[in-house]
Every structure is written in C-alpha cells, then in structure tokens.
N, C-alpha and C positions, 0 to 999 in steps of 0.2 A: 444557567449561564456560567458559576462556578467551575463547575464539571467540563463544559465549553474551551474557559479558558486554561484550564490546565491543557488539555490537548491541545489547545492553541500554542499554549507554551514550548508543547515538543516538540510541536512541526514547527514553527516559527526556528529554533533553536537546530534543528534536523536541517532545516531549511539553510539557513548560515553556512552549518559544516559540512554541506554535501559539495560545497563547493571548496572550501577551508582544509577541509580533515584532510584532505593530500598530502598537508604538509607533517602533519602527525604520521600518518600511513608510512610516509617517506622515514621518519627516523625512529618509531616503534618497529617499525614490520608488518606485512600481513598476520601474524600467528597472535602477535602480542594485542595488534587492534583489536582482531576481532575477541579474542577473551577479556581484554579491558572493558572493550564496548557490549559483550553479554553478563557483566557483572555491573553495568548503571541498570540495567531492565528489572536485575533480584533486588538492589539500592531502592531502586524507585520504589516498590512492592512492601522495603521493610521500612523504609521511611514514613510511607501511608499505613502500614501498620500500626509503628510505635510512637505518632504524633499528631495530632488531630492540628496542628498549628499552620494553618493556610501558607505564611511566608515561606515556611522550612519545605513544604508541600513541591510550591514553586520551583524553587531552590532544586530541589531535588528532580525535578521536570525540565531544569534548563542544563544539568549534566546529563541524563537521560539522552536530549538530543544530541548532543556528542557521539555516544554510546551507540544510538542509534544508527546515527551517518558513518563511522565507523565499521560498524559490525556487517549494514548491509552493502555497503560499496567494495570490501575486503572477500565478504562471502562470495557477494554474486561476481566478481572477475576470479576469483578462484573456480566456482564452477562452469564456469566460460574456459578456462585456463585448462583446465581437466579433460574437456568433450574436444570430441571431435569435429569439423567444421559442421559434417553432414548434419551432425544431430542438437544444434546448438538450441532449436525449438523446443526438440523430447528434455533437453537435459534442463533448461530454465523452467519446462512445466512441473520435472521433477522437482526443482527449487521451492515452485512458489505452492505446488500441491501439499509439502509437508508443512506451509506455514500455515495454509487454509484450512489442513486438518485441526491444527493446533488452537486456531480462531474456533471451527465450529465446538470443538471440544471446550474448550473453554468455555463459551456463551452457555450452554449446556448443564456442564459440572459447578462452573462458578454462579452461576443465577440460581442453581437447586441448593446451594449450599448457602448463600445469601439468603435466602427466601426461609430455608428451612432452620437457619440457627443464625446466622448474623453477618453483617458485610466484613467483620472483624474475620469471622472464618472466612467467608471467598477470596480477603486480601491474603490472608499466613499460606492457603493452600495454593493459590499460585506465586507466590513467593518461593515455597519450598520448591515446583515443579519446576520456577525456572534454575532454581541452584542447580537443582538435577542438570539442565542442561548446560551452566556453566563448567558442571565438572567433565561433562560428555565433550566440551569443545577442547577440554586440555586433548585429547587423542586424536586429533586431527593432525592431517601430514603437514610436515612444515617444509611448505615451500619460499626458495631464495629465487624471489621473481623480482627483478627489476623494475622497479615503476617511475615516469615520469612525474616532477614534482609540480610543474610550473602551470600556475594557472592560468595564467594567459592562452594557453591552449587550449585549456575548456571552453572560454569565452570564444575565441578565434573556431572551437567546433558548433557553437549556438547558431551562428551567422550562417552554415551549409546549410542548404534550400531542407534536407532530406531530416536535419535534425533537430529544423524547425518544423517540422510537420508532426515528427515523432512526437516532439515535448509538447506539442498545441493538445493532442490527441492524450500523452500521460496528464497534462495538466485538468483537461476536461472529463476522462475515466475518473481522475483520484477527487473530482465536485462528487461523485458515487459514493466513494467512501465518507468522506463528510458528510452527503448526508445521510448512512445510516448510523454516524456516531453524533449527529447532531440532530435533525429534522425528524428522523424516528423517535425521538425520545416522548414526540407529539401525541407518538402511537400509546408508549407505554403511559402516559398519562389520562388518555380518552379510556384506553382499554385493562389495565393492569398488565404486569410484569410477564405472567405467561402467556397473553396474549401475542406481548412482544417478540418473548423466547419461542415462540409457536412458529411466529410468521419471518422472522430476523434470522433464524438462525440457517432458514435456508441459501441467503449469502453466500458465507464461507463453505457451505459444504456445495451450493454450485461453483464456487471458488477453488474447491479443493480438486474436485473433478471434471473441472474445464480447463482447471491447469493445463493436468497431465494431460488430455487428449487435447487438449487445444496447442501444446506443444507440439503435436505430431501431426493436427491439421497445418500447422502455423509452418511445420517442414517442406508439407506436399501441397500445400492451395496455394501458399505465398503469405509473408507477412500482410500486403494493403487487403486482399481477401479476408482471412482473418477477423484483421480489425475492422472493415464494415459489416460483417455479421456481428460483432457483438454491439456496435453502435447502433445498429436498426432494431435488436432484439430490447435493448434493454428501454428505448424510443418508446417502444409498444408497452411494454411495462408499465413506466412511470405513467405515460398516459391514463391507460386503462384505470389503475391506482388512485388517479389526481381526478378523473371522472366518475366513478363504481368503486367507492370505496368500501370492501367489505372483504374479509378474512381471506378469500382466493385469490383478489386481485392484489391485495398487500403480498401475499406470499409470493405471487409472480411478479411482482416491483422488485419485492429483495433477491428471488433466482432470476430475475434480467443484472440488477447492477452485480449479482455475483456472478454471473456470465463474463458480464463486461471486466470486472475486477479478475477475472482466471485470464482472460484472454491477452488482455491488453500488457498488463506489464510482462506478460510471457512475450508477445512477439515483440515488443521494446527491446527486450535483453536481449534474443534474439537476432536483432537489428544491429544492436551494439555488436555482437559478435559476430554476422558479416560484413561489420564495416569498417571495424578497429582493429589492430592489432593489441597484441598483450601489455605491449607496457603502458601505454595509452589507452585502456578500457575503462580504468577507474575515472581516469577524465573525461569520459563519455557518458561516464552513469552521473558523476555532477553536472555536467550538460544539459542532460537529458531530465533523469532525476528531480534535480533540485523541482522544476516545475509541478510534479504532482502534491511535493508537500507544499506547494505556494498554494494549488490549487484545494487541497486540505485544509490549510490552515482560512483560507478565505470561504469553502461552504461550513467549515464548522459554525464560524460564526452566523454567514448568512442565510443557512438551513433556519436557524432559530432568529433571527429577524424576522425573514420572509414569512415564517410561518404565526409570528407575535401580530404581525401587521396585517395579515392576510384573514388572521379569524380561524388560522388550523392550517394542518399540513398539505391537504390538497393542491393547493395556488403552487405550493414548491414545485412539487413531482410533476404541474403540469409546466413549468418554469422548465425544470431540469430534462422534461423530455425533450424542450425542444431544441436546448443545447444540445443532445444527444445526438437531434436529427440533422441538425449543423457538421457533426465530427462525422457521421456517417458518410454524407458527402465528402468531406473535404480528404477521409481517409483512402477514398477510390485514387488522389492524385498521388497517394504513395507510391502504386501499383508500380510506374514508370520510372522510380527512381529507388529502388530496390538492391538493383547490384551498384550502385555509386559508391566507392570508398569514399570516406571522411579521416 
C-alpha cells in the first residue's frame, strides 16, 4: 500500500496540473516545460535513490506531478502541431509506441537488475537512462506556438456531448493501467517476481505495438471503431483471467489491457486533433486527460482493496471486465459524433 500511495501521489498531483499547468505552459513556454518537467522524472529516481526517508519520498512524487502534467500536455500538442491533419492517428501512435517501448524495456532490464544485485541498482540505472533523455529533449525544435491560457475553457470543453464520451472512455482504459500497477502486484505475491515479469511485461510491448498500428487503424476504421475493439478485447481478457486463472490467461489479461492502453489514448489524441485547433489543444488534453489520471489514482487504490477484501485478485478482473463491457457499448455512440468540432 506504500508503493500504492506514492503513485497515488503522482496522479493525484498530475491530476491537479493537467488542468492548472496552463498557466505555467503559458509563461515558461512549450521548450522550457517540457525540459523542466523531464528533469522532476530524473529528481524523483535520485531522491529515491539517495534517501530512504518516506516524507522526502512524497515530497518528491508531489513535484514529480507537475513535471509530469507539464511534459505530457506540451509533448503531445507539439506532436499534434507537427502532423498533418490526415495522419494525426499514425503520428499519436508514434507518440505513445515509443513510451510503450520504454515501459516494456524497463519492466525487463529494471526487474533483472533488482532481482540480480539490488533495487538500489534498478533505481541509479534508470535514473541515469532518464538523464540521457533529459539531455536528448534540450535538441528539440523550438517552437513560438501561441497557447490559450484560460481555464474556464477547458471546463466549458468537458460539457460537449463528444468529450464527455472521450474522457468516460480515457477514464475507464486508465482503471487498466492501475490495475497493473496496483492489483497485479497480487500476482507477484502468489507467484514471485518472474512470474510477474513473464506474464506483465506483455502490456507495454502490446502497448508499444498497438500504438503504432492502432494509429493507422484509428486513421482508416474511425476513432468510435477503434475503441470498441479494444474495450471488447480487453472484456474477454480480464474475464478469462478472473475465471482460469493460470500463466496463459494472466498473460492474455495483460496483452488485452495493453491493447486497450495502445489504443485508446491513441485515438483520444487523435480526437483532440480533429476537433481542436492549435492554440486550444492543450486545453483539451486537460479536458480530456485529467480524467484518466482521476481514474488511475482511484484503481490504484481500489485494485488493492478489492483484491484484500475479495481473498485475491480474481473478484478484481472479474469487476474490471465488466466495466470494460460497459465502455465497449457506450464507445459505439462515439461513431456519430466524430466530425463535431469542440
């Protein structure tokens, strides 16, 4: 629960500034956020390195969230800003397939290195890897985009029918990612660590590679398409999982919610970008946005209730399929309201 609530901490705090960090956005700049906000990610990494002291921890997980709402709201209407209207799906799955790669990689190199000499080395080595990538974002082009500061517009775009559906649907994909940072952790306790990294790490790499092509289905099937293929697939998953639970159907729980996790904020961004304009994108992604990390921060928690109360992880996945099969339906009324500017 520890563990829990630090990541409660970031999304809670992510959560706050996806709506807030406009106003930073507005008098840093896009260049300067987003290098601010990829040097809390290396902070956080050296903080839990060089202190074992819970508060300072915190502490360090509530700028973190900043850093975060920052970096990704800056990123992704930059890469909206760049692409052409046609391909605004290919170019969001390029976005989120190199984070998914970076996810699988990680679970991977940082759990062999944990396991094999100590969590003190998996924290220093990805600590150094994100420096690397702080010095990689000073080369980035600097763009003079004008951006709308006022958040009363974000709130006045929640209210449209179209991005109320969107954020129902990011809010309900991102219960997925809580629960494999939360309710999985079920797993690694019944079964040990490599069992974990056996069957978990298929996620991010169906995440990496449903990005990118799910970008380019998400161009030519339609956004509401899309996303009820990955809410009916990932249904079947958690089921199976929360029924037969053993090493195949765990591995196809985690490549359902990483289906769903490639797909879904892919055609989200997507969405944004046929229905915003530039200056106004970033106030669409806290719109929109905010609600997955709401939805984060609340299966963190509830992943590990549900499964303390339940007697084991199964009750969960069979909980979370059928929220799934909930958004499946409800994402077919997207279909119709697809070209609507907001």
């Amino acid at each position: 629960m520890k563990c829990s609530v630090i990541l409660m901490v970031v999304y809670s705090t992510f959560l706050f500034w996806r709506v807030f960090v406009n106003y930073t956005i507005k008098w840093l700049g896009d260049y300067v956020s987003i290098f601010l906000g990829s040097l809390t990610y290396s902070g956080f990494m050296l903080s839990l390195y060089l202190t074992k002291q819970y508060p300072l921890i915190i502490l360090s997980a509530l700028i973190w969230g900043w850093g975060a709402a920052a970096l990704w709201i800056t990123s992704s209407s930059q890469v909206l800003d760049a692409s052409r209207s046609s391909q605004y799906g290919m170019a969001s799955g390029i976005f989120y397939c190199a984070t998914h790669l970076g996810f699988a990689f990680g679970v991977l190199l940082l759990g062999n290195i944990g396991e094999r000499f100590s969590g003190d080395h998996a924290v220093l080595t990805a600590c150094l890897a994100i420096v690397i990538g702080n010095i990689i974002i000073l080369f980035i082009p600097k763009r003079n985009t004008h951006r709308e500061s006022r958040i009363g517009i974000a709130f006045t775009m929640m209210l449209a029918k179209k991005i109320r559906i969107v954020s129902f649907l990011l809010f309900a994909s991102s219960l997925s990612f809580g629960l494999m940072l939360g309710a999985f952790t079920g797993v690694a306790e019944k079964h040990g660590f490599a069992y974990l990294a056996g069957t978990a790490v298929f996620a991010p790499i169906a995440r990496a590679v449903l990005s990118l092509v799910g970008g380019f289905i998400s161009d030519k099937l339609g956004r509401g398409k899309t996303l009820f293929i990955s809410f009916a697939i990932s249904t079947v998953g958690l089921a199976s999982a929360g029924i037969w639970s053993n090493i195949v159907t765990l591995a196809f729980s985690a490549l359902s919610l990483g289906l769903q996790g490639g797909l879904v904020p892919v055609s989200a961004m997507a969405i944004i970008g046929d229905s915003v304009n530039t200056e106004r994108r970033h106030l669409a992604f806290s719109a929109t946005f905010v609600w997955r990390d709401l939805g984060v921060v609340l299966s963190l928690f509830f992943g590990q209730y549900i499964s303390s109360k339940l007697g084991g992880f199964n009750g969960t996945f069979i909980i979370f399929a059928g929220i799934f099969l909930i958004c499946a339906l409800i994402s077919l009324s997207l279909i119709k309201h697809e070209k609507e500017l907001v």
